[in-house]
C-alpha positions in Angstrom: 0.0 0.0 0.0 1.3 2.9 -1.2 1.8 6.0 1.4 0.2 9.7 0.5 2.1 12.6 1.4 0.0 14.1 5.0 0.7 18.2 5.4 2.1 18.9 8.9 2.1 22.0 10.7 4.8 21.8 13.7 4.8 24.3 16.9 6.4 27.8 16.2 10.2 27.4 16.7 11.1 30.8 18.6 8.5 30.0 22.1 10.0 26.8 22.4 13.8 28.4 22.0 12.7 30.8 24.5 11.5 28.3 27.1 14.8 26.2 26.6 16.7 28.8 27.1 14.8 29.9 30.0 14.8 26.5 31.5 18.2 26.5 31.3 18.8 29.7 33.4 16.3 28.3 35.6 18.4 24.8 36.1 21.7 26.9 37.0 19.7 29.2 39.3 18.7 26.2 40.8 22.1 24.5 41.5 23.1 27.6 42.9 20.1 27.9 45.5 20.5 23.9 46.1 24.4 25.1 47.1 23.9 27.9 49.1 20.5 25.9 50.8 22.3 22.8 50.8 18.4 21.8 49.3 18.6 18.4 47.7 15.2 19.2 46.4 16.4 22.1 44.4 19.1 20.2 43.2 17.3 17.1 42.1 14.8 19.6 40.3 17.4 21.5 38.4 19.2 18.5 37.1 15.1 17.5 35.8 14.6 20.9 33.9 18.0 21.0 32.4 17.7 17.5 31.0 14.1 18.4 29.8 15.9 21.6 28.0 18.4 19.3 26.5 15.9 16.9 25.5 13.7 19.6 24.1 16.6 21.1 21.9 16.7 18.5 18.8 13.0 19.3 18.3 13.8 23.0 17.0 14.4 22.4 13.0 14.2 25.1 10.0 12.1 24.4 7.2 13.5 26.4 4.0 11.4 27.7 1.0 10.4 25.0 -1.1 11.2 22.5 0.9 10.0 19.6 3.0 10.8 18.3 6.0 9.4 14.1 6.5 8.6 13.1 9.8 9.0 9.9 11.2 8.3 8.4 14.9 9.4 5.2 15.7 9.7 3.8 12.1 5.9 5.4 11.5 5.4 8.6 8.9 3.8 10.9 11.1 4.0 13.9 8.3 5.3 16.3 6.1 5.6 19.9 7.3 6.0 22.6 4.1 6.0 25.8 5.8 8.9 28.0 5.5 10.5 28.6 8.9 11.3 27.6 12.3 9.5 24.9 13.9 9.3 22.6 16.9 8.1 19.5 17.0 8.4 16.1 19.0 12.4 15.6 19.7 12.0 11.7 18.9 11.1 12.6 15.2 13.6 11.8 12.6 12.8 15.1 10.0 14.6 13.8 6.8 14.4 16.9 4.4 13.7 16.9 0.7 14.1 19.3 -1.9 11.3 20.4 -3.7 12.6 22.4 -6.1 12.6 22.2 -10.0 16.1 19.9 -11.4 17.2 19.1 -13.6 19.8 16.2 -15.1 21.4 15.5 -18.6 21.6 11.3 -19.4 25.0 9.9 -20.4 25.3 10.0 -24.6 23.5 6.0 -25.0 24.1 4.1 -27.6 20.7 2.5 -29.2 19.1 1.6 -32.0 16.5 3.3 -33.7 13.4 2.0 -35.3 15.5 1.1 -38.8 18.2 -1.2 -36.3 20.7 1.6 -36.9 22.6 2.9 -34.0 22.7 6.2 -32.7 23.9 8.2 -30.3 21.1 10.0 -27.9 21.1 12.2 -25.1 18.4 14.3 -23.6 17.5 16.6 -21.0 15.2 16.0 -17.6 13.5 18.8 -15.7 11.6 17.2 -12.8 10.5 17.9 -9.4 9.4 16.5 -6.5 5.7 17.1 -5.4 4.7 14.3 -3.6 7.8 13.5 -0.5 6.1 10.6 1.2 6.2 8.6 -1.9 9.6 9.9 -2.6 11.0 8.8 1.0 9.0 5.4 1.4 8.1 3.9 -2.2 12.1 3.9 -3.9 15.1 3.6 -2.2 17.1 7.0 -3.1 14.4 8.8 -5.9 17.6 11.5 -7.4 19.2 7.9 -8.9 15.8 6.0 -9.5 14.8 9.3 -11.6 18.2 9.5 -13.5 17.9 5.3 -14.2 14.4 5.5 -15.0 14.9 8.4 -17.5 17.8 6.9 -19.4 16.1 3.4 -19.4 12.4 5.4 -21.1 15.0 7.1 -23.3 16.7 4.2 -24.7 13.2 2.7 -25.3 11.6 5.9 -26.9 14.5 5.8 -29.0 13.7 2.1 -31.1 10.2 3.6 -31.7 11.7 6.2 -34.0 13.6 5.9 -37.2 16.5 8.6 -37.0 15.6 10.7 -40.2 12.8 10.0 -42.8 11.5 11.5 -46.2 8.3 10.8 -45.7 6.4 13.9 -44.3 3.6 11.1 -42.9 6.5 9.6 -40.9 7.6 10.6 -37.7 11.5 10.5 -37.1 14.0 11.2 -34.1 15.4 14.1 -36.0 12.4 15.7 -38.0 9.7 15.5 -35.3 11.7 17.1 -32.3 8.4 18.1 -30.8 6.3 14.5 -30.8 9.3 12.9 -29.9 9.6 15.3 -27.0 5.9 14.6 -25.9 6.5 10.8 -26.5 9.4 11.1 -23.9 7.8 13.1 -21.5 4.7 10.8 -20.9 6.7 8.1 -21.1 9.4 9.4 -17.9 5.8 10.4 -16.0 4.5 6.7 -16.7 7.7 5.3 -15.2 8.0 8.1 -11.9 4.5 8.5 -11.0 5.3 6.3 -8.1 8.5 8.0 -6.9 5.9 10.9 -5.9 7.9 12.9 -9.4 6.8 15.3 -11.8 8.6 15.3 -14.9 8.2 18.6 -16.3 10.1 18.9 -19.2 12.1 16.1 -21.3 13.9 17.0 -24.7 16.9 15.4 -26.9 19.7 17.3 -26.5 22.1 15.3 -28.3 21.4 12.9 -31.8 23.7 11.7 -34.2 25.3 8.2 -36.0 27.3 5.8 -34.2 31.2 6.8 -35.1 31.2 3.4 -36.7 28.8 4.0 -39.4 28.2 7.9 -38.9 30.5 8.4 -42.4 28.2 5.4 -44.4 25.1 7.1 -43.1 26.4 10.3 -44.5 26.1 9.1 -47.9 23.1 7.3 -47.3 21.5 10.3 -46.4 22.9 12.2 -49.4 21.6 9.9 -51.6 17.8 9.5 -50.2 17.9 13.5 -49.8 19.0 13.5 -53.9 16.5 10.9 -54.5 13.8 12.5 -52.7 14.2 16.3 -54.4 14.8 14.6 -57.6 11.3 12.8 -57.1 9.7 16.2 -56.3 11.1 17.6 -59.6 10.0 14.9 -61.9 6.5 15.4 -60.0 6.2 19.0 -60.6 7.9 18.3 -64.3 4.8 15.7 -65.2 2.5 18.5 -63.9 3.6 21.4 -65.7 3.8 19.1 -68.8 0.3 18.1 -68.5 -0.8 21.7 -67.5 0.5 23.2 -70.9 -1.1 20.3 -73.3 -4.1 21.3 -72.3 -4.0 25.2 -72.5 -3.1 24.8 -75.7 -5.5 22.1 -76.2 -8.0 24.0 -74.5 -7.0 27.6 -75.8 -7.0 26.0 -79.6 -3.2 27.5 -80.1 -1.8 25.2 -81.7 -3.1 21.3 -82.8 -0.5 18.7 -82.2 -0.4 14.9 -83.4 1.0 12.4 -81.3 4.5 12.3 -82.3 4.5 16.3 -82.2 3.1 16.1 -78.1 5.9 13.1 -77.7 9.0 15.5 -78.8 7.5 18.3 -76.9 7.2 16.5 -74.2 10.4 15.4 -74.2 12.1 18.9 -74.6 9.7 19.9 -71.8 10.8 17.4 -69.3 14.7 17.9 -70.5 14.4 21.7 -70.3 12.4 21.2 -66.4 15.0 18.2 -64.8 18.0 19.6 -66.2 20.6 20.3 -63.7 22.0 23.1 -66.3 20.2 25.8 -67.9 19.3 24.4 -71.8 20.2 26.8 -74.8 17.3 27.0 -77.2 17.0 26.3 -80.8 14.7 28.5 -83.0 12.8 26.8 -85.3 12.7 29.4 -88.6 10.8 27.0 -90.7 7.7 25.1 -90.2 6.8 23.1 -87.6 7.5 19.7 -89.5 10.7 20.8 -91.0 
């Protein structure tokens, strides 16, 4: 059974340092009445108030902004007391403290592989905070390294999900859909901490590239499909055009073509619109069969 953090208010710190203090001037004043009386009485009860004052003093404790201070009696959580300042409480508490401010961590550069079995090297970013300390204390053993495993581990799982790069707009990828990825980490780190009493807050790549061992092959890989893919979206808009200007003139009665005359000017078309180099053009000064 899981424990739920319980808010804790504890006495104000300064009446109680006060009474100590004064219960320690009582205690001497006391040893000096019991000498000069020769009073065991006043002895026996100066000896009890000045252990009572030493007793008292580990109670006192200082509660800082944004941060919490876990209470535990006899092996029992008792509490959590949030409130900035000085407070007092029972002596026999053990008040372990816990930050609950915003951190954050960078992983280690992993080395995965992605959705396509290459591998890649990936690193991201983790901003987190605590928010709930009683499942921080009680549910893992130390939460700062079960956060930083736990991250790296939903990292290097996020990570096969994804190919690293795609040309395919439909397609998500590591490198061309840093947002979804980031989203797709985030809930994925919350899914894995939500026990640990953790918020994630934030959770973004910060580092993505090849494995050194094929990072150079990739390279021209990657040149290729990007030549492959523009030369795709030429040919595309190439076709189109084309097609557009048969029918204007079609439609526009310019010109009437046969077949083989639409063949050769489709041709010089396509030449003249996938050409790497600008074409020179020939003037035709006689008629359009000679």
């Amino acid at each position: 059974m899981s424990l739920i953090e319980n808010p804790r208010t504890g006495i104000p710190g300064l009446p109680v340092l006060l009474a100590i203090i004064v219960g320690f001037v009582v205690s001497i004043l006391l040893f000096i009445g019991a000498d000069a009386s020769d009073s065991a009485v006043l002895g026996i009860l100066g000896v009890l108030i000045l252990i009572a004052s030493i007793i008292d003093m580990p109670g006192l404790f200082v509660v800082e902004p944004n941060e919490g201070r876990v209470l535990i009696l006899f092996g029992k959580y008792r509490g959590t007391v949030r409130t900035s300042g000085w407070h007092w409480v029972n002596p026999f508490h053990v008040k372990k403290r816990v930050s609950l401010r915003i951190r954050n961590f960078e992983t280690e550069h992993l080395k995965v592989n992605d959705l396509d079995g290459n591998p890649v090297e990936i690193a991201a970013v983790v901003v987190w905070r605590v928010v709930d300390t009683a499942e921080a204390i009680f549910e893992v053993d130390d939460y700062v390294n079960y956060v930083h495993v736990q991250s790296e581990s939903a990292l290097r799982n996020m990570a096969t999900h994804y190919p690293y790069d795609t040309h395919h707009e439909e397609r998500d990828s590591l490198r061309g859909s840093t947002d979804k990825v980031a989203e797709k980490l985030n809930a994925e780190i919350q899914a894995r901490l939500q026990k640990a009493g953790v918020e994630v807050i934030e959770a973004r790549i910060t580092h993505l590239a090849y494995a050194a061992e094929i990072a150079s092959a990739m390279l021209q890989r990657q040149q290729a499909a990007a030549i492959i893919a523009a030369r795709t979206k030429i040919v595309e808009g190439a076709v189109s055009m084309v097609q557009m200007a048969l029918e204007r003139l079609a439609q526009d009665k310019i010109v009437e073509l046969d077949e083989e005359r639409k063949a050769a000017m489709v041709s010089n078309l396509l030449v003249v619109l996938c050409g790497e180099h600008g074409t020179q053009p020939v003037v035709n000064t006689g008629t359009l069969y000679t």
